[in-house]
C-alpha positions as CSV (number, residue, x, y, z in Angstrom):
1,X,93.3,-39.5,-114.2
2,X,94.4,-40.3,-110.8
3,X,96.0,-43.3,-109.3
4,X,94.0,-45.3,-106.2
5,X,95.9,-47.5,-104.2
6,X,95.3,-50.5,-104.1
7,X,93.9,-50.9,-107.6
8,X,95.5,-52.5,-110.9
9,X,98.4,-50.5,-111.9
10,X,97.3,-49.0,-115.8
11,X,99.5,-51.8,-117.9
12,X,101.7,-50.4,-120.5
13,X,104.8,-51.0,-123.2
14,X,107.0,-48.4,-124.0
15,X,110.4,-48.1,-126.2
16,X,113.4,-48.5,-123.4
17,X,116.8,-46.8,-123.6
18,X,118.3,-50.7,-122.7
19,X,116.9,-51.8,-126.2
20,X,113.2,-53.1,-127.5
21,X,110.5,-52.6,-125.2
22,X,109.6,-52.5,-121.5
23,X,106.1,-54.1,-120.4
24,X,104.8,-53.6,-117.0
25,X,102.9,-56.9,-117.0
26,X,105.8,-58.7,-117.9
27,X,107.3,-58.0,-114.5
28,X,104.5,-59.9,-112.5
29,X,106.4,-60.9,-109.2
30,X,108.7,-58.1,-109.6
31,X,108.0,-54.6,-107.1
32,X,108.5,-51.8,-110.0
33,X,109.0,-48.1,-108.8
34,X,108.1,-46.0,-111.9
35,X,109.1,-42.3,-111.7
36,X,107.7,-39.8,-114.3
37,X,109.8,-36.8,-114.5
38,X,109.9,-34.0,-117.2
39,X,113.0,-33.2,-119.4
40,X,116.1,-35.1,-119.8
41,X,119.7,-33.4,-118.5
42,X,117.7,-30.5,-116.9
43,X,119.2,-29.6,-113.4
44,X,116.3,-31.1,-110.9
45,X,115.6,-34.2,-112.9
46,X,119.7,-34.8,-113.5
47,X,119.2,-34.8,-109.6
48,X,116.6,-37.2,-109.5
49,X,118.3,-39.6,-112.0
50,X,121.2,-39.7,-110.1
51,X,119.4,-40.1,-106.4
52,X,117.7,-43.7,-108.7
53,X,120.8,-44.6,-109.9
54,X,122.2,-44.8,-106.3
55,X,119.4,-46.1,-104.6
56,X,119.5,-49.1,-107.7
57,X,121.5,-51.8,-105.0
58,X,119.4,-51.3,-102.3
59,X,115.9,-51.3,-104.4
60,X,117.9,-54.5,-106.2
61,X,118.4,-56.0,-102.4
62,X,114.2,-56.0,-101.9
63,X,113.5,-57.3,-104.7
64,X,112.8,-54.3,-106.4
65,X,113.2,-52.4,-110.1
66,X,113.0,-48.3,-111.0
67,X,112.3,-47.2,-114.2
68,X,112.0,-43.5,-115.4
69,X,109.2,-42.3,-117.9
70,X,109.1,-39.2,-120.0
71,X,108.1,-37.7,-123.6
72,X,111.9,-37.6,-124.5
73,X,113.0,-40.0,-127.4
74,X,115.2,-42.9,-127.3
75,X,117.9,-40.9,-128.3
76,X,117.3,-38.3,-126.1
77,X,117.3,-40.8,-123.5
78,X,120.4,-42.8,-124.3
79,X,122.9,-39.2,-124.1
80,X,121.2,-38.3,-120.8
81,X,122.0,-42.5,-119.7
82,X,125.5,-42.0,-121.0
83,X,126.4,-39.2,-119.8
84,X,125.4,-39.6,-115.9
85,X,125.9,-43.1,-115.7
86,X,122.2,-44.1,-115.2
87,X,121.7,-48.1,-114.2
88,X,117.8,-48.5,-114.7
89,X,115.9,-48.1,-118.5
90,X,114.2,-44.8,-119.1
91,X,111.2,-45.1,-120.9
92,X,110.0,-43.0,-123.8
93,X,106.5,-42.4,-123.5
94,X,106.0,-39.8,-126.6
95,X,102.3,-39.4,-127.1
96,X,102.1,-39.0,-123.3
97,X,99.6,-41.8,-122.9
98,X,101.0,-43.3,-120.0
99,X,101.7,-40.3,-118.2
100,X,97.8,-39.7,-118.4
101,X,97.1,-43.4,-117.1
102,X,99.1,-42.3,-114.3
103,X,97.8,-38.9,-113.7
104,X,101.7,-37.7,-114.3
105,X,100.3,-35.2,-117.4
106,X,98.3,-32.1,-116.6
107,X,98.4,-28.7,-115.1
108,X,101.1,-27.5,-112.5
109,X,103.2,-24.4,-111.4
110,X,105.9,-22.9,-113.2
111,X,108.1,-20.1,-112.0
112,X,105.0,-18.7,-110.9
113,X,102.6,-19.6,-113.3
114,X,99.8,-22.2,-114.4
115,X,101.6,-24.8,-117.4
116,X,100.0,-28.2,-118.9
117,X,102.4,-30.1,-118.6
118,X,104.6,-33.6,-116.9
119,X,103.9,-33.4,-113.5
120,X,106.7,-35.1,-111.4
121,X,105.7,-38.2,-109.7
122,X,105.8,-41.8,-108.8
123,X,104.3,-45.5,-108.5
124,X,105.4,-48.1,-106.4
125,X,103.9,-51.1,-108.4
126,X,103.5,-54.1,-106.4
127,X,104.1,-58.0,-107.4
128,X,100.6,-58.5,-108.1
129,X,100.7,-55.5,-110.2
130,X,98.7,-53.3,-107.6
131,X,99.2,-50.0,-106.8
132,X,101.1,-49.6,-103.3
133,X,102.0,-46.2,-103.1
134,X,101.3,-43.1,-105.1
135,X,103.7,-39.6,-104.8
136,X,101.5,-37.5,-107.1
137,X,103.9,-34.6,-106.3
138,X,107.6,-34.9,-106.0
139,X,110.3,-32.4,-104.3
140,X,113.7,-33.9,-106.1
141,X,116.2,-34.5,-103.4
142,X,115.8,-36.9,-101.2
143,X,112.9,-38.7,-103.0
144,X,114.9,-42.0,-103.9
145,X,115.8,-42.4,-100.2
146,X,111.8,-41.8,-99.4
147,X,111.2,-44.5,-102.1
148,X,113.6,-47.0,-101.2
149,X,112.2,-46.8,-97.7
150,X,108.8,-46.9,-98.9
151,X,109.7,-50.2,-100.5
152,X,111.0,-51.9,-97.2
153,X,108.2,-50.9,-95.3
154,X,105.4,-52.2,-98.1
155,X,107.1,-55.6,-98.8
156,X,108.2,-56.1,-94.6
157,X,112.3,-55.8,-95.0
158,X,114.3,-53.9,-93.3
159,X,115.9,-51.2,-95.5
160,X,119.4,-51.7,-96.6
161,X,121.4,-49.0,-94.9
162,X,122.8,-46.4,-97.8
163,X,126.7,-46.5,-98.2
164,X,128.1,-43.1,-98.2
165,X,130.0,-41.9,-101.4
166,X,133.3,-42.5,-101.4
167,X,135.0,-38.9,-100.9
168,X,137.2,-37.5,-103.8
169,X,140.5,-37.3,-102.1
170,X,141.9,-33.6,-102.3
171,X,144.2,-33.2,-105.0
172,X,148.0,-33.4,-104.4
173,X,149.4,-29.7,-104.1
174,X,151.9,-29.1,-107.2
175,X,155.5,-28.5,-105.7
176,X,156.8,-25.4,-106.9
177,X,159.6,-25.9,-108.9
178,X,163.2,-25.3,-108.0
179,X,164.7,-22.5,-108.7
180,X,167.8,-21.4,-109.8
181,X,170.0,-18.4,-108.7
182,X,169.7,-16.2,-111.3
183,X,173.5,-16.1,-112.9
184,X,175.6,-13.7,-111.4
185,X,176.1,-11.0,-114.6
186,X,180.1,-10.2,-115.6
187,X,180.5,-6.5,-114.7
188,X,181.5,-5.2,-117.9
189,X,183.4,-2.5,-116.5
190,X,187.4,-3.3,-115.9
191,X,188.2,-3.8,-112.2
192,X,189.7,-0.8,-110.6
193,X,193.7,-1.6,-110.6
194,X,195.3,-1.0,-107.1
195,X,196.9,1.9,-107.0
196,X,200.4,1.0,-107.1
197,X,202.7,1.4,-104.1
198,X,204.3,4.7,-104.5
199,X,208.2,4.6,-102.5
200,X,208.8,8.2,-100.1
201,X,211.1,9.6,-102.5
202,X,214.8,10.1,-101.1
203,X,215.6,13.6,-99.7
204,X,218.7,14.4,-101.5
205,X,221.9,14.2,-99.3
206,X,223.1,17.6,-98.0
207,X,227.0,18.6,-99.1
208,X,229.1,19.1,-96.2
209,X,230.0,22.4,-95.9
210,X,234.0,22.7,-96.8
211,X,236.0,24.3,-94.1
């Protein structure tokens, strides 16, 4: 199944890594970005997560939520929250019905070759609850900055302008520590004694010859 814009967003509750249950319908008034991606803690959607997480003030600023969606468990969800520091629920959508609704389940290109499987993609769900705009294909990085845009541009803002990192400052160079002189070693060996002064011995006096 595909998405059509502007049609009724396919309504749906799911299990939520923040606790009970997340229903789409419940956030009538509310613009909801929902991101399918495929695995928890695997390198490109680690990448993704963390592009949402960041983007999470400035969606919050037009009056927006994210939310990801994939067949991982709760538990699965909650270690991959924990461990990168994730701000927005991920949704565990097990029997993959949702990711049908949303045509985020089918057949796609893996190292080369045809797989069934989560296709990476999002929804921007609009305060009526209509489709506004539909990424059925996703390149990771730089997505959440396309989105955030996106968002601005559907609901008239301007987009809040993205606050660079902070940079790590380098860390302080260890002084090497002081040395000391290695200690001088006592020669075991006696010091030479100074040759003594030796006197010119005394010529011996010559007799005078008698007359």
């Amino acid at each position: 199944m595909s998405l059509t814009v502007g049609q009724p967003a396919p309504g749906f509750t799911l299990p939520s890594s923040d606790g009970g249950t997340f229903a789409l319908d419940d956030l009538r008034g509310t613009v909801v970005v929902v991101y399918f991606y495929p695995r928890d803690s695997t390198p490109g959607c680690t990448i993704e997560a963390e592009e949402f997480r960041d983007a999470v003030p400035a969606l919050k600023k037009l009056g927006a939520i994210v939310v990801g969606v994939s067949k991982d468990s709760i538990a699965s969800h909650c270690k991959f929250r924990d461990k990168f520091h994730l701000t927005f629920p991920l949704l565990s959508d097990e029997d993959g019905h949702v990711l049908e609704a949303y045509g985020a389940w089918g057949q796609k290109m893996m190292y080369g070759k045809p797989m069934i499987g989560v296709i990476r993609s999002t929804a921007i769900v609009g305060r009526d609850g209509a489709v506004l705009r539909h990424w059925p294909k996703v390149s990771v990085k730089g997505h959440a900055a396309e989105v955030v845009a996106a968002v601005a541009e559907l609901t008239g803002q301007a987009a809040p302008k993205a606050k660079p990192a902070p940079k790590a400052k380098p860390a302080a160079k260890a002084k090497p520590a002081a040395r000391k002189p290695p200690a001088k070693q006592k020669s075991k060996a006696a010091p030479a004694k100074k040759a003594a002064a030796r006197k010119p011995a005394k010529k011996p006096a010559r007799k005078k010859a008698r007359g």
